[in-house]
Structure formats: C-alpha cells, structure tokens
KELUM-552136 format. One record per residue: residue in three letters; x, y, z of N, C-alpha, C in turn. Coordinates in steps of 0.1 Angstrom, whole numbers, plus 5000, padded with zeros to 4 digits. Layout:
# KELUM-552136
ALAXYZXYZXYZ/...
This chain:
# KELUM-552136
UNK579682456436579882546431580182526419/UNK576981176454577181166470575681176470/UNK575481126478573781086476572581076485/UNK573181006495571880996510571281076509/UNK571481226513570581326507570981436506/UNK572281416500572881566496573881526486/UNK574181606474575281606468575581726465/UNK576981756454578081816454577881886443/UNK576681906432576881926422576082126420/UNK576582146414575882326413574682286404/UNK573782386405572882396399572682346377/UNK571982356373571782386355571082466347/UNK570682596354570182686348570082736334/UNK569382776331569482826316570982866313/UNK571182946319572483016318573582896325/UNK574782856323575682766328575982786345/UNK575582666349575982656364576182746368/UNK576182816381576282916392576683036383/UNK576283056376576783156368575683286363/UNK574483326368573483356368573783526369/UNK573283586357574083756364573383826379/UNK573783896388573283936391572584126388/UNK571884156395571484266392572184386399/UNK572484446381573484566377574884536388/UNK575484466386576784476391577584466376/UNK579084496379579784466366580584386371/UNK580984256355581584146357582784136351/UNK583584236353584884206347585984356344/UNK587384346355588084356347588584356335/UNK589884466324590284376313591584346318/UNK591784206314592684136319593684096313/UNK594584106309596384116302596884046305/UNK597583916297598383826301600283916305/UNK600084046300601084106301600784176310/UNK601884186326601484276335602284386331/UNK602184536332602284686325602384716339/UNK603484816339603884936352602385016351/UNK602685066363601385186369601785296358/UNK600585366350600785486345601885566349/UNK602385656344603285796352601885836350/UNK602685926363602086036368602886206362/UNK601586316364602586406360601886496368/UNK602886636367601986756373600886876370/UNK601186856354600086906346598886856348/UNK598186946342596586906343595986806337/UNK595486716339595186576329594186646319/UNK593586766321592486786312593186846300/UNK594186886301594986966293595986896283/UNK596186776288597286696279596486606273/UNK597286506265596686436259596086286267/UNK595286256268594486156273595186036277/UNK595886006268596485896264597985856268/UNK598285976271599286006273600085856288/UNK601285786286601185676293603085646294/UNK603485606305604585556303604985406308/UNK604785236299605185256287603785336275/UNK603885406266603085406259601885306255/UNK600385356255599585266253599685146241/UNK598785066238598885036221598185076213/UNK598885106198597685146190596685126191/UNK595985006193594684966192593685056205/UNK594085086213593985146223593485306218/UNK594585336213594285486206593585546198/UNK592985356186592185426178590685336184/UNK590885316195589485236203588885426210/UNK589985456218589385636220589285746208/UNK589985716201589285796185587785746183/UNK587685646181586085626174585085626183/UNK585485656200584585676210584285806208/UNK585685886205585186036204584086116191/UNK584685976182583686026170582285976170/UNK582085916179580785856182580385946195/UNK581086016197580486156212580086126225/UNK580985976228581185896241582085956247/UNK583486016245584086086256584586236245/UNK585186266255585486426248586886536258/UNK587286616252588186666260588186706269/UNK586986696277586186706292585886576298/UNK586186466293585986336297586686336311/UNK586086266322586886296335587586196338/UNK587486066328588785936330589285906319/UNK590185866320591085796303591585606306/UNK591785576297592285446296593685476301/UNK594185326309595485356315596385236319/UNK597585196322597985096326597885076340/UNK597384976346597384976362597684826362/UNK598184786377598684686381597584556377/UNK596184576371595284456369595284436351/UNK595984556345595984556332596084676327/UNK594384686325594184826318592884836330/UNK592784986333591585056337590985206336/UNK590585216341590285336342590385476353/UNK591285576348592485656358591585786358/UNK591085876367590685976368591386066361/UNK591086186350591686296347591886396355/UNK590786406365590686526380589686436389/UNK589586536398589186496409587686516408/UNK586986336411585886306408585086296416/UNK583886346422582886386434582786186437/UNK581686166447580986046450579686056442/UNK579285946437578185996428578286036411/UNK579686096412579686146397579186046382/UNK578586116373578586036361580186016355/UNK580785926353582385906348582085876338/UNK580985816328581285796313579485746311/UNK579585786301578285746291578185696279/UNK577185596278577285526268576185486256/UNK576185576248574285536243573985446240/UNK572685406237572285236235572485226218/UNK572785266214573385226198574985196200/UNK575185166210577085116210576585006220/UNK575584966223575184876235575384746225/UNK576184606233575884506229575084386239/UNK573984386235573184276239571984166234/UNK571284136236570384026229569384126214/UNK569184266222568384346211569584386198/UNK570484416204571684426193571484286181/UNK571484206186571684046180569984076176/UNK569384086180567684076173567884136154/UNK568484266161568784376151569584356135/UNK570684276138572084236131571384156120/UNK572684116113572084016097571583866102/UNK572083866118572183696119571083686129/UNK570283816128568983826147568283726141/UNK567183696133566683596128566783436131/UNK568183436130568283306133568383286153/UNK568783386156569083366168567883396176/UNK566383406171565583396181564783326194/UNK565483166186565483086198566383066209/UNK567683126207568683126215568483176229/UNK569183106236569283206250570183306246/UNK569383426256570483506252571583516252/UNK572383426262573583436265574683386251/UNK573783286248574183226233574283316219/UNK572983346222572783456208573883586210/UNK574083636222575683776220576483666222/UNK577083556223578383496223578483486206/UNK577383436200577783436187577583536174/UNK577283656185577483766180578783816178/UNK579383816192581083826199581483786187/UNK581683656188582383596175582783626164/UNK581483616160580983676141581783816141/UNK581683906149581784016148583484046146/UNK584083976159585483986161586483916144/UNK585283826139586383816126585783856114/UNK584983956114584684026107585584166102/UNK586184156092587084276090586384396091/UNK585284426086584784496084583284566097/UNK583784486107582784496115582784666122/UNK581384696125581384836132581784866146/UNK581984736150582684666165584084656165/UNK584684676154586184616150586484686162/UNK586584826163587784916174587684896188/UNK586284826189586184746208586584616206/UNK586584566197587284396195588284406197/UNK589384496188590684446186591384516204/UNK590884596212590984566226590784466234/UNK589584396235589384276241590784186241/UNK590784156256591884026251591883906246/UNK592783826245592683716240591883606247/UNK592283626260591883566272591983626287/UNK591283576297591283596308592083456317/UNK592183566331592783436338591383326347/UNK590283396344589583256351589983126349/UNK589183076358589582876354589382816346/UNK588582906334588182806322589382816310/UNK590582876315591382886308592782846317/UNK592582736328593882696333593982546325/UNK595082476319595582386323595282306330/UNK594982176327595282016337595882006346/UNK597182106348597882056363597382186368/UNK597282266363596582386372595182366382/UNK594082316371593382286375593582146390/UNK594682106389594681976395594782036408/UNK595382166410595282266428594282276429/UNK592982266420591782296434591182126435/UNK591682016431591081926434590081896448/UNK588981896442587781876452587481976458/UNK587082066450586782206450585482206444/UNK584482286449583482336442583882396429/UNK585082446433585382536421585982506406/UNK586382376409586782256400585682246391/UNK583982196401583182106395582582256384/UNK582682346391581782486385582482466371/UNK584082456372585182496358584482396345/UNK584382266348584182166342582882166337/UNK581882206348580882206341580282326335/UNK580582406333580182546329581182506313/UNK582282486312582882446303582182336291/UNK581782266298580882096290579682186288/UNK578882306292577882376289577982446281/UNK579282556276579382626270580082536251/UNK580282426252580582336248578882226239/UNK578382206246577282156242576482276235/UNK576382386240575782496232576182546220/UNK577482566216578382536203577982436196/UNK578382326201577982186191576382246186/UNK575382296197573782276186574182396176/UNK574682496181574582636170575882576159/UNK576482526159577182506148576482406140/UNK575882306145574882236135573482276128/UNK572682346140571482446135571782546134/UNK572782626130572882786122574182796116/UNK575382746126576182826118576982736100/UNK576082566102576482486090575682526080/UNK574582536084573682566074573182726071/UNK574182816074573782926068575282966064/UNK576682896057577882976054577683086052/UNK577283116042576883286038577083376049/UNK576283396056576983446069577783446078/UNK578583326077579583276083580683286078/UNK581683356070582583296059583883256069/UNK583683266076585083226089584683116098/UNK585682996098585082906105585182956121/UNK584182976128583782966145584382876148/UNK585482836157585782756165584982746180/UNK585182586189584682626202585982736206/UNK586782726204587882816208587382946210/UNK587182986202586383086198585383146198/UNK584383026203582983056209583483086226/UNK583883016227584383026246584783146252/UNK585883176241586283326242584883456244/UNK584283436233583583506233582383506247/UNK582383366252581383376261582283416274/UNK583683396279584183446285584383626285/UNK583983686275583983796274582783836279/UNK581883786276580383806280580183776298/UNK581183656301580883626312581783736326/UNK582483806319583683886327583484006324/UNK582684076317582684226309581384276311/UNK580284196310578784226310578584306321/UNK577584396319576184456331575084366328/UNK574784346342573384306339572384436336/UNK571784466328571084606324569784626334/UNK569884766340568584766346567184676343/UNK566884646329565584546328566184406326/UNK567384396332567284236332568184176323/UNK568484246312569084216298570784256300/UNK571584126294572984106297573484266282/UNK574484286291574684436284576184446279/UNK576984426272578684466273578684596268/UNK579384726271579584866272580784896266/UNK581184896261582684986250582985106261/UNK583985086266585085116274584585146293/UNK583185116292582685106307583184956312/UNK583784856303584084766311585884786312/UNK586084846310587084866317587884916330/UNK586584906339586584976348586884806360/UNK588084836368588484726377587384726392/UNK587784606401587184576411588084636421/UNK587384696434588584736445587884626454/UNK587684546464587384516476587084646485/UNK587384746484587484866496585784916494/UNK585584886480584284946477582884866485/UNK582084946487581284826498579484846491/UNK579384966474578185006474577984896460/UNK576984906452577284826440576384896432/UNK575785036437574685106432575485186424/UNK575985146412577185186405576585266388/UNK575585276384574985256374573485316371/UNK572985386363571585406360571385446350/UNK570285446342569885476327568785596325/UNK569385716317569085826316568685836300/UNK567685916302567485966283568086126282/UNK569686116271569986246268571086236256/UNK571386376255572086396242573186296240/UNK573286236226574186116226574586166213/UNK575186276210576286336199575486416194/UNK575886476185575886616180574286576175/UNK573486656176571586636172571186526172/UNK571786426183571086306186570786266201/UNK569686186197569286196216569186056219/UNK569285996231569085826231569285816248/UNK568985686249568685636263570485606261/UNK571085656275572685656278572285596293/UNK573685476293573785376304575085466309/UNK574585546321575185596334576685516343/UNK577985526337578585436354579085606361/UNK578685536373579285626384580385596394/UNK580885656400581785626410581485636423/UNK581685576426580785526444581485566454/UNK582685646453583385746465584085846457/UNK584785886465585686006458586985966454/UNK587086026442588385956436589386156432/UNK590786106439591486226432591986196420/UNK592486306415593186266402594486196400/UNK594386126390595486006390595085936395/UNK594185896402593985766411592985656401/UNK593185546404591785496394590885466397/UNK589885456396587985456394587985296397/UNK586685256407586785146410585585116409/UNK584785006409583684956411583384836422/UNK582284776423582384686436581684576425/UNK582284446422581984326411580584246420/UNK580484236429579684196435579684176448/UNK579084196461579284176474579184036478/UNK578183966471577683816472577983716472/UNK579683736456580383676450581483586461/UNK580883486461582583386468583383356458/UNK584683326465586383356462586383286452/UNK585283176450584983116440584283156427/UNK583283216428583083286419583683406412/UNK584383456422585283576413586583496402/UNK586783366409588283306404587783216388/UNK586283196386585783136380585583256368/UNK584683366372584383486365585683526358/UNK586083576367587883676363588583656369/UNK589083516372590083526377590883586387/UNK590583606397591483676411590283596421/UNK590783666434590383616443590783746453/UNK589983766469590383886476590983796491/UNK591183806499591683726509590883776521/UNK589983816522589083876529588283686530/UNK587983676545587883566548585783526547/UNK585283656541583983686540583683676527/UNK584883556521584183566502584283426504/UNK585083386514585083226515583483156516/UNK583383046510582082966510581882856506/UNK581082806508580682636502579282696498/UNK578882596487577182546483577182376481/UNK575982406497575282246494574182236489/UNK574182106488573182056479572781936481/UNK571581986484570481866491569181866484/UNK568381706482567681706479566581586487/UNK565381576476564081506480564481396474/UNK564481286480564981126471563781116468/UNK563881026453562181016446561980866452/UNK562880836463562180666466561680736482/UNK561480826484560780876494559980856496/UNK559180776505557380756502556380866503/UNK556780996504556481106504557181226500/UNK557281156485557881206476557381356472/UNK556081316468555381456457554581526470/UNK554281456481554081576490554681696495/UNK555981596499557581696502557981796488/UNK557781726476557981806464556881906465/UNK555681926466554682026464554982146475/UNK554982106491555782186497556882276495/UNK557782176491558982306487558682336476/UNK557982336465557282396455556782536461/UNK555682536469555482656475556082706478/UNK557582686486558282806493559682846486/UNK559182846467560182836461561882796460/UNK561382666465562482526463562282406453/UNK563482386453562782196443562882046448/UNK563081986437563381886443564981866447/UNK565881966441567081956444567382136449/UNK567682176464568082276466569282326467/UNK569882426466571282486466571082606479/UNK572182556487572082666499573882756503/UNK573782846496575082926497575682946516/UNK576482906518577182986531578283016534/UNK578883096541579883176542580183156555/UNK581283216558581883216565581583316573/UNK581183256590581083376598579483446594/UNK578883376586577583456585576483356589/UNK575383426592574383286599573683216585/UNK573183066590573282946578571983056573/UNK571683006553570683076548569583066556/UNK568583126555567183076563566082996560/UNK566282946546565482816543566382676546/UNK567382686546568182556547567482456560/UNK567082536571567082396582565482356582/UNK564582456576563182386569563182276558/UNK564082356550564282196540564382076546/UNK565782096551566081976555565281886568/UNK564481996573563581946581562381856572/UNK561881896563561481836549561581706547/UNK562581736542563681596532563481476550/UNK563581566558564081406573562681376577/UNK561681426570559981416577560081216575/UNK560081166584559281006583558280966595/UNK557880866590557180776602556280896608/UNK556180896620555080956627554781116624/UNK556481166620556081286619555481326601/UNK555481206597554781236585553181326587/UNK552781286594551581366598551381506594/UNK552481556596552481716593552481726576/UNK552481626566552281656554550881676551/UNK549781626559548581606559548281766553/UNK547181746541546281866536546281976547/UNK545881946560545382026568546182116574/UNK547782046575548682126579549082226571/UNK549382196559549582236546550082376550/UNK549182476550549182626551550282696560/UNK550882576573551582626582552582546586/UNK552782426576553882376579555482426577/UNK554982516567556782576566556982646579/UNK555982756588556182816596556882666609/UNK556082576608556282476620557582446620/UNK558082416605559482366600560582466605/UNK560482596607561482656609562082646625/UNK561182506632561382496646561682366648/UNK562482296654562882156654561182096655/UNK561381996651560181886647559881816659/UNK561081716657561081566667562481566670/UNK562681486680564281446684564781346671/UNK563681286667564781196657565081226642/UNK564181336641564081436632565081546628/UNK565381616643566281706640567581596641/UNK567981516644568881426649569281366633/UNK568081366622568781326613569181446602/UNK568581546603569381706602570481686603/UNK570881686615572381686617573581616618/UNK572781476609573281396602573981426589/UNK572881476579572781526569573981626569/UNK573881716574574981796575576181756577/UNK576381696586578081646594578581556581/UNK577581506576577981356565578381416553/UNK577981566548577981616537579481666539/UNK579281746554580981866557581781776553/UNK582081616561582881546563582981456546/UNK582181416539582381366527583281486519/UNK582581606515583181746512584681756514/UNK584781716528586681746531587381656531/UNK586381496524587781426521588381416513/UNK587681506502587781516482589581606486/UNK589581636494590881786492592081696491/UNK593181756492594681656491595181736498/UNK594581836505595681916514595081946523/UNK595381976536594482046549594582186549/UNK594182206560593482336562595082426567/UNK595482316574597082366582598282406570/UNK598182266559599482266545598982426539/UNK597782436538597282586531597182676540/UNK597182706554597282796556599182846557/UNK600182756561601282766559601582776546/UNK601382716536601782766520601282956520/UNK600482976525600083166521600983236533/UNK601483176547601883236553603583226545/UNK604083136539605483136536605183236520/UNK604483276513604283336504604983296491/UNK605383386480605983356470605183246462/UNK603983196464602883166452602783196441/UNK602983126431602283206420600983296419/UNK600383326409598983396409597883306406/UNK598083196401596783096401597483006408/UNK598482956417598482896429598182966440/UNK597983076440597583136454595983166452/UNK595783156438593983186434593383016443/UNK593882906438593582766442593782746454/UNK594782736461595082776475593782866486/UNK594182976482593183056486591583026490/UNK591182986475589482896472589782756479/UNK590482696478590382546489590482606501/UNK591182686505591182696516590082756526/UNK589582876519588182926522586882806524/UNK586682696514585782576515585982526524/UNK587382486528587282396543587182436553/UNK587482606554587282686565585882686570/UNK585082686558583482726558582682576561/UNK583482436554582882326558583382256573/UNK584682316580584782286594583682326601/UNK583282466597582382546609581182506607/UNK580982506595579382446596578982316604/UNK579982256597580082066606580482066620/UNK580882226626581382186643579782256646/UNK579482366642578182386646576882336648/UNK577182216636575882086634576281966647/UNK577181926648577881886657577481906677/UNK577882076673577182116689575782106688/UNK575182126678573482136679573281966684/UNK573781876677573481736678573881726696/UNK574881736701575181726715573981796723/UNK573381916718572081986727570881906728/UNK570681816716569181776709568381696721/UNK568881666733567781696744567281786750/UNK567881896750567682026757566882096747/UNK566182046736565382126732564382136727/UNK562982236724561582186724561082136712/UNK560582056709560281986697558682076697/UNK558082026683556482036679555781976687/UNK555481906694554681846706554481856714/UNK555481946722555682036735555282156732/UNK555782236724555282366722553682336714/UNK552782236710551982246710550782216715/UNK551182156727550582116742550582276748/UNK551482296751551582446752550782546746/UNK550482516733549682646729548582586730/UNK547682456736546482396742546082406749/UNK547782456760547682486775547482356783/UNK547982286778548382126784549382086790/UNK549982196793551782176798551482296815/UNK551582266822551782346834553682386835/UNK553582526843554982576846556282486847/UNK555882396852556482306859556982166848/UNK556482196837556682116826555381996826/UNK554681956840553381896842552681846827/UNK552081756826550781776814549881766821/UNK548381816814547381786814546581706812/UNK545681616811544381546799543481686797/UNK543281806805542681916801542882056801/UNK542982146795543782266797543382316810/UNK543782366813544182446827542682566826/UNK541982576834540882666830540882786826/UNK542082876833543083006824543683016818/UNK543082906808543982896799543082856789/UNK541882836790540782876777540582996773/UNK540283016761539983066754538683176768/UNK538283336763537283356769536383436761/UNK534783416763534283426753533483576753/
C-alpha cells in the first residue's frame, strides 16, 4: 500500500503510489487542526437570515470567500447550503430541506482549477511537460503567495494542513510500523519530493520573474496535499479542485458515489458556461449536513493517507500484494507476454479485503509466475489463445501447491513486520480513549492483519484439499472422453463420446 515471488512495495505510477484518482468521486474534507462545536441551530428560516450566520462565529476569511462566490453568481440568497462548523471542521449545512438528487451548488468552469487552468495562466507554457498533477500543485503554490492572486479568497480558506500521514511525525508514524500504510506515506512523500527538486531546477530557478516568492518543498507538498484531498476527478478524466464544492464532508452511511454531473447553463448575469453539478445522494432536512460518499473502494488505508480519518467498518480493511515474474525465470518473456495480454506486468498488484472473494486475476497469475518443468508446456504458441481461460483452474498438484506457498509465505512474512498482534489491537480500541491518529494507526494495522490471517488460513485449507482436486489433465482427458464414470482411463475414447458427424 521480500522477494521469492512476491513483495511489499505499492505500485509507481505517473501519479505517486496507490494514489491514482478515481472516477468522479470527491477527495477530501476541509480539515482544521482546530476542532469548532456543531453550528447552532435556530428556528427561523435559514433562507431568511444571514447565511453565515454561526455560533462560534465563522472567520473572516470565510465571509469574504462567500462574498466573491456571490459576486461571481456561484451561490445566492436561494443557495440551499451555507458553509458551517461541524464536528470534521467546516462543511456544508443544508439551508432547507433538500430532495435526493438535488443540484446543492454550481460551479462554472472559469472558477475551475485544473491542468487547463495551468495551460491558460502566465506559467501554462512552461508547465506543458508536466504531469498534471505537478503542473496544479505548482499552480497551488504560485497562486497562494501571490498577493494579488484571483484565487486569493479560496486560498486564504484552504488549510494549512491536513491530518493524513504525510504530515505525522516520526513517532507517530512509528504506530503503523509494517504497514502498507507506512510504505504508501514514505513513498508518495520521496515522490512528491523528487518532483519539486526537477521543477525547482527546470522552471522554477530559471524563470524568477515569475516566481518572486521562494517555493518551498514545504510548500509544494502542501499544495499537492490539497490537490490530493480536495480534487474531483472531472467527468473527462481531468483532476478538478471546485471553490467551496470541496467542502463538502464524507458520511460512511452514504453507499452511492454518483454525486456529480456537467451541465451547460447560466453562470451569472449574461453569461453562460459549462457548470460542474454536486448533488446530494439522499434526503437531507434542514440543518443537517450534506454528505458525500469519498469512495466505496477506498481501504482504511487509503482514506488515512488521503485525509486522514479512517471508518471502523471492517469492509475498508485490506492488504495489497505484490507478486511478480522473476527475470531469472527461464520463461521469463513468455510468462511476461501472457500477462501482457491480460493486462498485467511483470510486477502485479492485487487489492483484498476483508470478507470479500480474492480479485479474480490473482490465482491465474500466480498460476503463471508457478508454471515450471512439465507444465511449461502450456506456454507453447499453440496454447497461447486459451491459456488464461485454463489458468483460472488448478494446473498440476505441484503447481497449485506452489500457489499456496506463495501466499502463506507472503501473509506470514507481512505479519512479522507488525510489533503488535491482532489481540494488543483489538483490546487497545476495546478499552478506548485513543487519540485520533492513534486510533487512525491502530485501526489500519489492525484491519491488514485481519485481512492477512484470512487470506493465509484460506490458502492454508486450499493447500490441505490439493488432492481432492481436478488438475488440467483430468479435466482434459475428460473433454477427449478418456476418463470413464468411474474415474477409469482409456487408450481410446469411449465411442459416445465421439464427436458425430
């Protein structure tokens, strides 16, 4: 989130380790190192008073972030949510009572920040080789110390920081030791880190003029953590941050993620523009706050990495393994061209959870990666076309036998990295009184070993069955009709059992 033929390491994607947006969910809370009481409530009509209206009172910056939304004809005295204090920070509080489905706010693509934003700016030019992710982080930046920026009134809300992991401490971090969720912190960190070092050498040294503020990594980080916790992924694919749609929190209760769509209509007084849609995905009364669903996919790990929290629901717990094709394989680039076709590589990543059945390419692979000796045969050209179908069925006894080697040697390497069992963590959450990123680390270790016992007892019983079951040689004697009822062979098929012409 070790080597025989699996290790521990997440992916390197363009984008930093397991960190890949998904499609149209939103990624983030805003997150306050200062926890704020729940709004008051009142009995007046929220459409009728002032918006803003909040006990303790909001902050300035707050009040002139919904001024320049209003003067830009994003919300209006009919707005059906306002900014608010809620127990995650700030969110977003219903003014009345909001259907399932409703549009809650709109936002035109001229307040959109994303890669076309950055194309557009003083600095798009230079940022055309960038990944995107790079080119709006150093947009973020520039922009936030820009006095004069047209972004200033969504900046100076942004926080300083969030609680994900990329902003805990050395002894903090030291609770998830041998955690996926460790290796994710560290290396998404050394990624976002190596990407600074090239942009501060090829753009931001050699172009001061547009820089007059020195960029820190500090500062780049920030900004990519804002990017990494706030973004939509945009209907075509493009990472999107929204002025005051990310302010909208995660519930768990929520189960839809179809949260969102892009309309062409009036975007202020005689202007018209493509407006990004959020909606609300059940019915919300007034006062209550407006929720969204961050991802259904997301393990306890990835939320704690993203933004910081975690849900306790035992269905976000997970491990990712990672197994690959060794290149001293003597059927190296055969096994490589295979999982080529059934879009794999040489190194695969297989997500699982808890209580759900294993992915469904995982025991093909690894059926793959264990091909030797006799059953090499099935690499042969000829098989080619149907070998993945053959793979998704035990091979050979010594075959699947080293399957479930693979596995048991991975769970069991996996759980000796931890410093605490499964029993010290489940008793630390039963006596309570945690902190909030001791029960985030707690939590995520605890979930991994939950997910790598079951896998490893499951691989386990399979290994105890592995005579009781039909390999590729039997079932294809069988489809020759070389096998009588009785389990019998043939030297020739059975005569009802030719073909008829």
């Amino acid at each position: 989130m070790s080597t025989l033929f699996f290790s521990v390491s997440p992916p390197s994607p363009s984008f930093p380790p397991q960190s890949h947006f998904k499609s149209f969910k939103h990624l983030s809370p805003l997150k306050t190192t200062l926890k704020r009481p729940l709004f008051s409530t009142t009995t007046r009509s929220s459409l009728h008073v002032d918006p803003l209206e909040s006990d303790p009172p909001l902050p300035p910056s707050v009040r002139t972030f919904w001024k320049w939304l209003a003067e830009e004809g994003v919300v209006s005295s009919t707005c059906p949510v306002r900014p608010a204090y809620v127990p995650e920070g700030l969110g977003l509080v219903a003014r009345r009572d909001i259907a399932q489905d409703e549009v809650v706010v709109k936002v035109p693509r001229r307040l959109w920040i994303n890669p076309d934003t950055v194309a557009a700016s003083e600095i798009g030019y230079l940022c055309t080789d960038l990944k995107p992710w790079v080119a709006v982080s150093l947009f973020l930046v520039r922009e936030k110390m820009r006095g004069n920026s047209p972004w200033r009134f969504y900046m100076d809300i942004l926080p300083e920081r969030t609680d994900s992991t990329l902003y805990w401490s050395e002894e903090e971090l030291a609770e998830i030791k041998g955690t996926l969720l460790l290796r994710m912190t560290r290396e998404m960190k050394e990624h976002v880190e190596s990407q600074y070092d090239k942009v501060k050498e090829e753009i931001i040294s050699q172009h001061e003029q547009l820089f007059p503020s020195s960029i820190t990594l500090d500062g780049f980080l920030w900004a990519f953590s804002m990017l990494r916790s706030r973004a939509f992924s945009h209907l075509r694919g493009q990472l999107v941050m929204l002025p005051l749609v990310d302010l909208i929190n995660h519930s768990a209760s929520i189960t839809r993620e179809d949260n969102a769509e892009e309309i062409n209509g009036p975007a202020g007084l005689f202007s018209w523009d493509l407006l990004f849609c959020l909606k609300s995905t059940m019915p919300v009364k007034e006062g209550e706050q407006v929720f969204i669903q961050y991802g259904l996919k997301k393990s306890n790990a990835d939320l704690a990495l993203y933004y910081g929290f975690v849900e306790p629901n035992v269905n976000r717990d997970s491990y990712t393994f990672t197994f690959n094709i060794s290149e001293s394989d003597p059927f190296h680039w055969e096994k490589l061209d295979i999982a080529a076709a059934n879009d794999l590589g040489e190194t695969a990543y297989f997500d699982t959870f808890m209580d759900r059945p294993l992915p469904p390419a995982i025991l093909p692979y690894l059926r793959l990666v264990a091909l030797q000796e006799t059953d090499a045969v099935l690499l042969e050209p000829v098989y080619r076309k149907s070998i993945w179908k053959t793979l998704e069925l035990p091979v050979s006894h010594v075959n699947e036998e080293l399957v479930c080697k693979m596995v048991i040697d991975a769970c069991e390497s996996a759980l000796s990295g931890y410093y605490t069992t499964v029993e010290q963590d489940k008793k630390l959450i039963q006596e309570g009184n945690l902190g909030y990123k001791l029960e985030i680390a707690v939590r995520v270790r605890l979930g991994e070993k939950r997910v790598l016992q079951q896998i490893g007892g499951i691989f386990k019983e399979k290994e105890a069955q592995l005579d009781k079951l039909e390999y590729y040689h039997e079932r294809r004697l069988k489809e020759l009709g070389l096998v009588g009822e009785e389990g019998e062979t043939y030297c020739q098929p059975k005569k009802d059992s030719l073909p008829t012409l």
